[in-house]
C-alpha positions as CSV (number, residue, x, y, z in Angstrom):
1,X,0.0,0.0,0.0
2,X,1.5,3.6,-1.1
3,X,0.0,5.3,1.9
4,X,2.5,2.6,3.9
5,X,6.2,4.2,4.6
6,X,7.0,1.3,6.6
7,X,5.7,-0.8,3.4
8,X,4.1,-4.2,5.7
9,X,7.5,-4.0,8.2
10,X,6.6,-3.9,11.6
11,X,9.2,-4.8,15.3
12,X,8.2,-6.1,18.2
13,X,10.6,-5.8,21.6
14,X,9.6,-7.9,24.1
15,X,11.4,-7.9,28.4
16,X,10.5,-9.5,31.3
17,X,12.3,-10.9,34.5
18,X,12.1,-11.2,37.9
19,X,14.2,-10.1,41.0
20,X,14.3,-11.6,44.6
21,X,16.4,-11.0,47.4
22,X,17.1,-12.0,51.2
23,X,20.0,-12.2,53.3
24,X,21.4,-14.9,52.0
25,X,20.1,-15.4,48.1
26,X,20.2,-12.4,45.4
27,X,18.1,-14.3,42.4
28,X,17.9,-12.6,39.3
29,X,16.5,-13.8,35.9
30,X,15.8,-11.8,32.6
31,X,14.9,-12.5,29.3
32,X,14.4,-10.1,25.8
33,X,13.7,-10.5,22.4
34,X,13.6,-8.6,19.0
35,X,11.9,-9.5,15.9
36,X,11.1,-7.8,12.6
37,X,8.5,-9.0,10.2
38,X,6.9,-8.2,7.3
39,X,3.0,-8.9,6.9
40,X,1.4,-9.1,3.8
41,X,-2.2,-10.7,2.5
42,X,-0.5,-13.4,0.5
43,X,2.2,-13.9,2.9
44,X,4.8,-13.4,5.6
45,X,7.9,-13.1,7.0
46,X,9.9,-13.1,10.2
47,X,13.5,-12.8,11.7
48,X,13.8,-12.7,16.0
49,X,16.5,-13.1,18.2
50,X,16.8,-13.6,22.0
51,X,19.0,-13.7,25.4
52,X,18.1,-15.5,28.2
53,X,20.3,-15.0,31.3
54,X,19.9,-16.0,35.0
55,X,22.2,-15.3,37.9
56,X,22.0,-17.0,41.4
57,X,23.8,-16.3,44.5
58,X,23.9,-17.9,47.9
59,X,25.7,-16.4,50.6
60,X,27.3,-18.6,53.4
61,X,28.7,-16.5,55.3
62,X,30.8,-13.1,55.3
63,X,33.2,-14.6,52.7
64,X,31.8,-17.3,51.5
65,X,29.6,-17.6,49.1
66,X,28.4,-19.7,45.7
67,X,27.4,-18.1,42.4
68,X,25.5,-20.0,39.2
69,X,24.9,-18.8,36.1
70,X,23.0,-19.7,33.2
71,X,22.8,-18.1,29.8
72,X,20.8,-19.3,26.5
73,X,20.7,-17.5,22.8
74,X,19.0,-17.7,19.9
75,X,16.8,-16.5,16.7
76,X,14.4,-17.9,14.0
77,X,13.8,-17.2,10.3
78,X,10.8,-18.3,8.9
79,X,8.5,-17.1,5.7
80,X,5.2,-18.7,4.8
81,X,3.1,-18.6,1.4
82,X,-0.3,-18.7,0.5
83,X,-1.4,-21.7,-2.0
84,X,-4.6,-21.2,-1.7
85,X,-7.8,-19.8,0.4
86,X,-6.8,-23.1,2.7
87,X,-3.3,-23.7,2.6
88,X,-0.1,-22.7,3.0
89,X,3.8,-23.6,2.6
90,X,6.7,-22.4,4.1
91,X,10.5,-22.6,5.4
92,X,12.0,-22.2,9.0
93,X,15.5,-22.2,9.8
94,X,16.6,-21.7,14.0
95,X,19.1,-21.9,16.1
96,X,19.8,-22.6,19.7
97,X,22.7,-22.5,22.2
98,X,21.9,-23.4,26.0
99,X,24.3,-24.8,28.8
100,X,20.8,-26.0,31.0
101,X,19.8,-28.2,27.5
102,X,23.3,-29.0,26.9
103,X,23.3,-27.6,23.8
104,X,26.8,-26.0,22.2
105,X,25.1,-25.5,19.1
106,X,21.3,-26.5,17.8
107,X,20.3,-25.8,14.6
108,X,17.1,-26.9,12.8
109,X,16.2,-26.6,9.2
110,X,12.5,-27.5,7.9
111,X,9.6,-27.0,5.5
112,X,6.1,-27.2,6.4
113,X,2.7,-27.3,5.3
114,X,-0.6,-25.7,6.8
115,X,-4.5,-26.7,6.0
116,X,-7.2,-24.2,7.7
117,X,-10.5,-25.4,8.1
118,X,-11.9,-21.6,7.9
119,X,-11.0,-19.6,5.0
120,X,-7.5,-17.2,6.0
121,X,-9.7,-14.2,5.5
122,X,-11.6,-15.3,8.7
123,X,-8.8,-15.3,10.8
124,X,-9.3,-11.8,12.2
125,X,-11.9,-13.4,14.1
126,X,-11.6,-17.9,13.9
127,X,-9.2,-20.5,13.4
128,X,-8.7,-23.9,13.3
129,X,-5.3,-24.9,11.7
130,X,-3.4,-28.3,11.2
131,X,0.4,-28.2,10.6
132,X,2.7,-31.1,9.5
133,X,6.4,-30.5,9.7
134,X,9.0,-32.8,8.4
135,X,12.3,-31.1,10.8
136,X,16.0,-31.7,9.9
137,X,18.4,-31.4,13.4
138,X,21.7,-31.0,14.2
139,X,22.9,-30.9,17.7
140,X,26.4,-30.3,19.3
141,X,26.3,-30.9,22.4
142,X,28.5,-29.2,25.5
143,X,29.0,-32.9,27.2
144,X,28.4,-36.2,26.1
145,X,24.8,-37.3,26.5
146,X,23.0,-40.4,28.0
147,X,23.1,-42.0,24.2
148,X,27.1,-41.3,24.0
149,X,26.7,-38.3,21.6
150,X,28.8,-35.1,21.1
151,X,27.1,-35.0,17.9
152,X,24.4,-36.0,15.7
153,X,22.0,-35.2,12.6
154,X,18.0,-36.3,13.7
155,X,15.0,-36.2,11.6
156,X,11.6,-35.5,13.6
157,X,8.3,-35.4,12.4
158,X,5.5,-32.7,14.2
159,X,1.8,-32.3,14.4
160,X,0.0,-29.4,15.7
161,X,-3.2,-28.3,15.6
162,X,-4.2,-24.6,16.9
163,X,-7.2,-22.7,17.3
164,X,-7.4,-18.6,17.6
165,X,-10.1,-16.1,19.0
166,X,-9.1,-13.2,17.9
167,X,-11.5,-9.8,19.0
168,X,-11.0,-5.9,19.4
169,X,-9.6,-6.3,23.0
170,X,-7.2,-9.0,22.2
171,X,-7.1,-12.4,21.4
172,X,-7.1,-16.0,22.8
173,X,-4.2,-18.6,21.4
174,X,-4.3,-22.4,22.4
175,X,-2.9,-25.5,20.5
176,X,-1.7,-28.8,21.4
177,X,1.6,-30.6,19.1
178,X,2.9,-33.9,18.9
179,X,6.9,-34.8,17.8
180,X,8.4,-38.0,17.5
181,X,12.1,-38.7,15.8
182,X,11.4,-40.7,13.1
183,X,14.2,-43.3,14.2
184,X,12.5,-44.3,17.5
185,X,9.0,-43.1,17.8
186,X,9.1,-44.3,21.9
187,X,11.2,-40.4,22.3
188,X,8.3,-38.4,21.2
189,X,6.8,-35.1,23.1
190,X,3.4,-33.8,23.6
191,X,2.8,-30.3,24.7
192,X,0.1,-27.9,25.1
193,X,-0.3,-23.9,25.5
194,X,-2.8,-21.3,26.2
195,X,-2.3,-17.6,25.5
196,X,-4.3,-14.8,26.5
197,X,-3.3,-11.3,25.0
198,X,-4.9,-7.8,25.5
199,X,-4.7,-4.9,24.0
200,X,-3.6,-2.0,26.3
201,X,-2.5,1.6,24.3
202,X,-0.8,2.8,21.2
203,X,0.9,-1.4,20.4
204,X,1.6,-2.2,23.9
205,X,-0.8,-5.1,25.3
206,X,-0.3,-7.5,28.1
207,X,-0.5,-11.0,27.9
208,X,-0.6,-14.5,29.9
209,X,0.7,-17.5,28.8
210,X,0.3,-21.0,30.4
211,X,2.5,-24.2,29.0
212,X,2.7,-28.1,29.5
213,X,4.6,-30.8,28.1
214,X,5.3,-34.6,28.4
215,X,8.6,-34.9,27.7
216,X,10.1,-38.0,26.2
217,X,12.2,-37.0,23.8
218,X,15.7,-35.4,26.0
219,X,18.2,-37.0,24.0
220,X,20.0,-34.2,25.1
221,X,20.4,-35.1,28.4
222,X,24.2,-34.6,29.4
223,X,26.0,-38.6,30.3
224,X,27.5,-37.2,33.8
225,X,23.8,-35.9,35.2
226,X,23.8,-33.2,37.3
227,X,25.0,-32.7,40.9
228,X,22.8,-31.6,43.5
229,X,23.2,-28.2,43.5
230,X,22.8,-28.2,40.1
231,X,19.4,-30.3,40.4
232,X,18.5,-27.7,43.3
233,X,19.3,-24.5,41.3
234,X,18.0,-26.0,37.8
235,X,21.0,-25.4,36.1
236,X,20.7,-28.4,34.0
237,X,17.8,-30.3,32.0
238,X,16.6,-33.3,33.8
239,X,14.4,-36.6,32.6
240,X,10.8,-35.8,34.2
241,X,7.5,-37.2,33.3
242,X,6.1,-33.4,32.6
243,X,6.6,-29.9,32.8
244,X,4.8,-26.7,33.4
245,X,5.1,-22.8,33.2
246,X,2.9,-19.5,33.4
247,X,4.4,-16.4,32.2
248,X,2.8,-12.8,32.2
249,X,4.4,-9.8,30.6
250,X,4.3,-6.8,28.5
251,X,4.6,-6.1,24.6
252,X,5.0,-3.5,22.6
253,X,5.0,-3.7,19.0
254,X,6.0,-0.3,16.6
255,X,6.2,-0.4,12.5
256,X,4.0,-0.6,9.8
257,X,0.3,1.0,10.2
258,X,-1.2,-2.4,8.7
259,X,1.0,-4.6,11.3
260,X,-2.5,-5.9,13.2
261,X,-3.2,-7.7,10.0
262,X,-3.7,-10.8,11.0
263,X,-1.7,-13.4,8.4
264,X,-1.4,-16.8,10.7
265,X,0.2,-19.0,8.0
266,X,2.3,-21.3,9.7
267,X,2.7,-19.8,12.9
């Protein structure tokens, strides 16, 4: 659109954290995120990166005292296409680097294919979507893991399936996904999310997200396993049966007029 400057562009910055304190424990965890994208009718288009960084300290007495830290990084390119009034195709490339996953290096290269049951049109206000995602891996890993790997090239197959309410005062965001490699379908994952987003003033809106997973897939998982204090303070990935989270923050997203456009291909 002429009338456009920022011709379908738009940024969003995204920070949160937490900070706690006492006489013996200063706890302090942030995380932030950029992304631009570009949002057009027929398709769309995305770059993000992000820091994760957590610090703990535990004071034992006047001199002593024990200090963790944990740091992850990473970003995401992805474009998606319309075929049709129905479906879509695109390409995702991401990469990942994490001491609590054990990850030196994680990179993951994949197409993937989209079939919506309502027309894209309707997505401003309904949507029920099914993705299938054929996903090329490659992990280096900062220790060996429980399979004897520094290394290794995976294929994994995914499912998902997501539904959208999307209204003037925000929207409502929930799917449920299921992975498996294709090697050993017993390692597989199942997870499920819920997000609830507002709109506040001028781009910034607040939003609540809840998450669960049933992990069975943690090739990852470093050989040595993780000492106590590292089990205590979470500073390494651990086998579990499930997982959980809630996360609330803020948003604010700046850029191109049409940027509330909603284009859901393969998201």
């Amino acid at each position: 659109n002429k009338d456009d400057i920022w011709n379908g562009f738009y940024s969003q910055i995204n920070i949160k954290g937490y900070f706690y304190g006492e006489n013996s424990i200063i706890s302090r965890w942030a995380f932030s995120s950029f992304s631009i994208n570009r949002v057009k009718e027929e398709n769309r288009a995305k770059m993000e990166l992000f820091y994760s960084y957590n610090y703990d300290e535990y004071i034992i007495d006047t001199i002593n005292s024990r200090i963790y830290k944990k740091n992850e990084y990473g970003g995401e390119a992805e474009y998606a296409q319309s075929i049709n009034n129905h479906f879509s195709g695109g390409g995702f490339l991401t990469y990942h680097s994490s001491t609590y996953m054990n990850y030196k290096h994680h990179i993951t290269v994949y197409p993937g294919i989209e079939w919506n049951i309502f027309p894209y049109k309707e997505s401003t206000t309904r949507q029920l979507r099914f993705q299938l995602k054929p996903i090329i891996i490659y992990n280096q890993y900062i220790d060996t893991t429980v399979y004897d790997k520094m290394e290794e090239y995976l294929v994994q197959g995914e499912f998902k399936v997501i539904t959208d309410i999307v209204k003037p005062w925000g929207s409502i965001n929930s799917y449920i996904q299921f992975s498996s490699y294709l090697h050993d379908f017993s390692k597989f994952n199942i997870s499920f999310s819920t997000c609830f987003n507002t709109y506040i003033y001028n781009g910034l809106s607040f939003y609540l997200s809840v998450y669960a997973t049933i992990p069975r897939d943690r090739i990852y998982l470093s050989k040595e396993g993780a000492t106590p204090d590292e089990i205590l303070l979470r500073q390494q990935a651990l086998a579990t049966d499930y997982t959980y989270s809630i996360f609330a923050g803020l948003k604010y997203t700046f850029g191109s007029k049409y940027r509330n456009i909603v284009n859901v291909r393969l998201e």
